[in-house]
BADOFI-411471 format. One record per residue: x, y negated, z negated of N, C-alpha, C in turn. Coordinates in steps of 0.2 Angstrom, whole numbers, padded with zeros to 4 digits, always signed. Layout:
<atoms>
XYZXYZXYZ;...
</atoms>
This chain:
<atoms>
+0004+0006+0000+0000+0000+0000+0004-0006+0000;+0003-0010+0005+0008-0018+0004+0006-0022-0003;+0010-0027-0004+0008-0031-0007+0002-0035-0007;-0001-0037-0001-0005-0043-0004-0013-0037-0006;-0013-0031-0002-0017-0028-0004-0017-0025-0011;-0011-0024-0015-0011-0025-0023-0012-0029-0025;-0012-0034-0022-0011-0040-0026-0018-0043-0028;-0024-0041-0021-0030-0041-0019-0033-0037-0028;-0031-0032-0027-0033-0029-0030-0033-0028-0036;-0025-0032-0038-0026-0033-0048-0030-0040-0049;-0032-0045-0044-0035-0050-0044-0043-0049-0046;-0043-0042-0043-0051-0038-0042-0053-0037-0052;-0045-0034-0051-0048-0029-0060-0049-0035-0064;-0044-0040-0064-0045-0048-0068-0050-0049-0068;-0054-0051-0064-0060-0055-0062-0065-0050-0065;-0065-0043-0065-0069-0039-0068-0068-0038-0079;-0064-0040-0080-0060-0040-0086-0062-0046-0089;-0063-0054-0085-0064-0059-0087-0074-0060-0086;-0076-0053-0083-0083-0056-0083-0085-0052-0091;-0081-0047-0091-0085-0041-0096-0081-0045-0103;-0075-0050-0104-0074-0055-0109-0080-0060-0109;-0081-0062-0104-0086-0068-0105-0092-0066-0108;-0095-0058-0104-0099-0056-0110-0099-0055-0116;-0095-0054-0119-0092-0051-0126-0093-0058-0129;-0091-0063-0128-0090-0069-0129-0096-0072-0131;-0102-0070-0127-0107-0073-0127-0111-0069-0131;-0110-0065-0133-0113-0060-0140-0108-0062-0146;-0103-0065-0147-0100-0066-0153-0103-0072-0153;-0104-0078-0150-0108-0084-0150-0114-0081-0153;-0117-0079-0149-0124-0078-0153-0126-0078-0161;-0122-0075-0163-0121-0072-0168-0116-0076-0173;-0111-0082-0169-0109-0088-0172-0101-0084-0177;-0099-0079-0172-0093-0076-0174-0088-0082-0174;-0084-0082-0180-0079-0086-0177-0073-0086-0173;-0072-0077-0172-0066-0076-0166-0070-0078-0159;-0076-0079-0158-0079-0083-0151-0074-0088-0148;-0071-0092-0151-0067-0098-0152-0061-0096-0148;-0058-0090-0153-0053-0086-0148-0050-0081-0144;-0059-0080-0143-0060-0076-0136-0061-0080-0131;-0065-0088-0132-0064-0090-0126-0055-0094-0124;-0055-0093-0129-0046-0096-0126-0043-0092-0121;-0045-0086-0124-0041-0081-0121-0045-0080-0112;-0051-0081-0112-0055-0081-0105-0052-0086-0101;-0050-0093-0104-0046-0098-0102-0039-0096-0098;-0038-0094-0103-0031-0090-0099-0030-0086-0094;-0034-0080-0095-0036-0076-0089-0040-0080-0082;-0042-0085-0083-0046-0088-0075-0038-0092-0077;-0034-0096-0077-0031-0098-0075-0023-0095-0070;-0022-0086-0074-0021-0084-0072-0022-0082-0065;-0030-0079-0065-0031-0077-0058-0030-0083-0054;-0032-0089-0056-0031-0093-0051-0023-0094-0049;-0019-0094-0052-0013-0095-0050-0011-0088-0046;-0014-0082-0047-0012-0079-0041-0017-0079-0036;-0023-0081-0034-0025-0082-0029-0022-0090-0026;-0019-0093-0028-0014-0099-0025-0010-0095-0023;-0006-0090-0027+0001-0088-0023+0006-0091-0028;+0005-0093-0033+0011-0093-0036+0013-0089-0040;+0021-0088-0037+0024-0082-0042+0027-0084-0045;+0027-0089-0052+0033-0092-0058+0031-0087-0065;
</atoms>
């Protein structure tokens, strides 16, 4: 498999990683968890992740 079709594809697992956190997220909210706070940091990070590899940057 080349590259950009890996690369397709761990972008794929993120984005399903980041919806099934979002969930979670929004069940700890509900419920007025206080780790809600820093699970959504952490969802923060993962969308800015994928976004910097669908731009194409490798740092």
């Amino acid at each position: 498999m080349d590259k950009t079709y890996q690369l397709s594809l761990a972008i794929r697992d993120l984005r399903q990683v980041e919806h099934q956190l979002n969930h979670i997220s929004s069940r700890l909210e509900s419920i007025q968890h206080k780790k809600s706070y820093t699970l959504n940091n952490l969802i923060r990070d993962f969308t800015e992740l994928i976004d910097s590899l669908e731009a194409g940057e490798e740092d």
